[in-house]
C-alpha positions in Angstrom: -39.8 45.9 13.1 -39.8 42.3 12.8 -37.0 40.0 14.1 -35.6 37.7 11.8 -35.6 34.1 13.6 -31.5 33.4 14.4 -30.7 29.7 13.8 -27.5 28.7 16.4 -25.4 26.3 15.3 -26.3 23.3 17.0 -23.3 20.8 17.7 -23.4 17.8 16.9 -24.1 15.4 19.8 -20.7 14.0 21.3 -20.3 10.8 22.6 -19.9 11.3 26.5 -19.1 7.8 27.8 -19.1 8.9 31.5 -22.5 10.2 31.6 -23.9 6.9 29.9 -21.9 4.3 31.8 -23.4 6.4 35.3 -26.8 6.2 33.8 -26.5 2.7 32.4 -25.1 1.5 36.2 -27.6 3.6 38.2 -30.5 1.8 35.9 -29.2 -1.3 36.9 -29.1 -0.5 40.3 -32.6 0.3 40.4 -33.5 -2.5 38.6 -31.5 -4.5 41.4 -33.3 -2.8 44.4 -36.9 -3.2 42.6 -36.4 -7.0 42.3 -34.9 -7.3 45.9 -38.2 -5.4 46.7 -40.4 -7.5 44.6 -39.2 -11.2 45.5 -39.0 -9.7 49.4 -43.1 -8.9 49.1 -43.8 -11.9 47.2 -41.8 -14.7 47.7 -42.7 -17.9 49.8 -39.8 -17.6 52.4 -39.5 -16.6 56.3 -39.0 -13.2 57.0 -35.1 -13.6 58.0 -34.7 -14.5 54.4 -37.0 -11.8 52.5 -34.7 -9.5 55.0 -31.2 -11.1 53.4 -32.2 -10.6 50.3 -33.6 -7.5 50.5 -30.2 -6.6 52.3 -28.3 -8.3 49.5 -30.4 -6.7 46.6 -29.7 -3.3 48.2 -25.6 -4.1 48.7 -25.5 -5.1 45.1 -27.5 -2.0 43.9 -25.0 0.3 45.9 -22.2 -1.6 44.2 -23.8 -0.6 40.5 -24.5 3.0 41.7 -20.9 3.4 43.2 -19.1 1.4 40.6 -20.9 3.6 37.8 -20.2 6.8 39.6 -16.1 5.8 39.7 -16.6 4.7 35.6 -18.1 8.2 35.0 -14.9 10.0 37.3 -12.6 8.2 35.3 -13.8 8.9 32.0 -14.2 12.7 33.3 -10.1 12.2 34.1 -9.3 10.7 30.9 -11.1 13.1 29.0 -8.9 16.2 30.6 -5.7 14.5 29.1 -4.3 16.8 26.0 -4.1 14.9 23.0 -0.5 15.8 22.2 0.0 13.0 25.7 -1.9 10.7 23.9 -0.6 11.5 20.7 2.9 10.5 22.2 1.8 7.5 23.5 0.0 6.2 20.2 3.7 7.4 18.3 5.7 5.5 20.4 3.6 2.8 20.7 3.3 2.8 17.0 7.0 3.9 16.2 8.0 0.3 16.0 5.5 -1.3 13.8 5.5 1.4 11.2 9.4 1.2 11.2 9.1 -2.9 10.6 6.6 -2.1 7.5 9.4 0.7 6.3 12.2 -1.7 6.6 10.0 -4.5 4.8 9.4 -1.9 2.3 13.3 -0.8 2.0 13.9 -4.6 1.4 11.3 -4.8 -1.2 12.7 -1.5 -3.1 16.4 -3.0 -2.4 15.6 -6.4 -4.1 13.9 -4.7 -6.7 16.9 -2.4 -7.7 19.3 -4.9 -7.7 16.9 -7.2 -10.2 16.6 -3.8 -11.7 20.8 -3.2 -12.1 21.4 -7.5 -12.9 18.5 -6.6 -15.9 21.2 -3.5 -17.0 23.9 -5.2 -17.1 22.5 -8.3 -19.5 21.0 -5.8 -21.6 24.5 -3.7 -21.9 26.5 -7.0 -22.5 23.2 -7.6 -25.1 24.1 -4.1 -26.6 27.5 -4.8 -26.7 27.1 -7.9 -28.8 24.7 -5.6 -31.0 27.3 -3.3 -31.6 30.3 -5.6 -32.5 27.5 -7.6 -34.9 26.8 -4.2 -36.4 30.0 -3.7 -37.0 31.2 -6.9 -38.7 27.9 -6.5 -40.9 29.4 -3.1 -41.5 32.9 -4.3 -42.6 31.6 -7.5 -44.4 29.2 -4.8 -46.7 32.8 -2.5 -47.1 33.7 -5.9 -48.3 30.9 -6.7 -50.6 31.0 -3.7 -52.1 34.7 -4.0 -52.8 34.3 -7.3 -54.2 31.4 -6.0 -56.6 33.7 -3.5 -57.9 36.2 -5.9 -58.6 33.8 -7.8 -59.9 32.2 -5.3 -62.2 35.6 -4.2 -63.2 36.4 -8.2 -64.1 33.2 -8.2 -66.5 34.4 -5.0 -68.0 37.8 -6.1 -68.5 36.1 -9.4 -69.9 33.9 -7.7 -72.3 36.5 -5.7 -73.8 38.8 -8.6 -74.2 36.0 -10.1 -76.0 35.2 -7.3 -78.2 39.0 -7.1 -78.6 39.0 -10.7 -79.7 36.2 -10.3 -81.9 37.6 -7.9 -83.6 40.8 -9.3 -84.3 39.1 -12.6 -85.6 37.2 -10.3 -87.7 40.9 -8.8 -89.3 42.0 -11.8 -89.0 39.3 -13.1 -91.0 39.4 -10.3 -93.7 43.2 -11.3 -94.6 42.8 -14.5 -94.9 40.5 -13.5 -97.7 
C-alpha cells in the first residue's frame, strides 16, 4: 500500500531579532579579529606595535561578541513579556492622545449642533412669517371674494334697474302716444 506524501504546515518564518543581532555582532567580531590578524602579518611596524593591535583588534572583537550575546539575552527577555503587559503600556501611553482627538472631536460635533439649532431657529421664525403671510393671503381672498359678491350683486341690481328703466321709458313712451 502506498503512502500518500503528508504536507506539514510550514510556519511562516518569524522575525527573531535576538538570533540576528548575535550573528550580525559575532560577524563583525570576526571581521575585527581577521583584520587585527591581517595588518599584524603585513604591516610595516615593530613587533610591540603589530602586538598592540593585534591585542586591540582581539579586545574590540570580544566587545562585538559579548555586546551581541547581551542584545540577543535581552531580546530573549523581552520576548517572554505577555502582551496583555504590553498592551497596558501602549493603552496608557495612548489613553491621552486618543482622549485629545475625542475631545477635538466632541468640540467639532458641539459647534456643529449648535450651527445646527441657530439654523432651526431662523428657519422656525422663517416658518412663522410663512404662516402669518398665509394667513393674511387667506383673509384678503375671504375678502375678495366678498367683495366680488357684492360686486356681482351691484351689476345685478344695476341691470335690473336698467331693464326696469327701460321699460318704464318704453310705457312711458307708449302714453305719450
Amino acid at each position: 500500500m502506498k503512502k500518500a506524501f503528508m504536507y506539514r504546515a510550514v510556519e511562516p518564518a518569524r522575525s527573531d531579532p535576538g538570533r540576528a543581532t548575535q550573528s550580525t555582532a559575532s560577524l563583525l567580531a570576526t571581521l575585527c579579529f581577521l583584520l587585527g590578524i591581517a595588518f599584524a602579518a603585513f604591516a610595516p611596524v615593530s613587533p610591540e606595535e603589530r602586538f598592540l593591535v593585534f591585542c586591540f583588534a582581539f579586545a574590540v572583537a570580544i566587545g562585538f561578541y559579548m555586546g551581541g550575546y547581551v542584545l540577543c539575552q535581552m531580546f530573549k527577555l523581552s520576548g517572554k513579556l505577555s502582551s496583555e503587559i504590553i498592551e497596558a503600556r501602549c493603552a496608557r501611553l495612548l489613553a491621552p492622545f486618543a482622549s485629545e482627538v475625542l475631545n477635538r472631536h466632541v468640540q467639532n460635533l458641539e459647534t456643529r449642533l449648535n450651527k445646527s439649532e441657530l439654523e432651526l431657529k431662523h428657519l422656525r421664525s422663517e416658518i412663522e412669517i410663512a404662516d402669518k403671510a398665509a394667513a393674511d393671503l387667506r383673509s384678503a381672498l375671504a375678502e375678495k371674494a366678498r367683495l366680488q359678491a357684492a360686486l356681482d350683486r351691484a351689476n345685478g341690481e344695476r341691470v335690473r334697474l336698467a331693464y326696469d328703466l327701460a321699460n318704464m321709458k318704453r310705457q312711458a313712451g307708449y302714453s305719450i302716444q
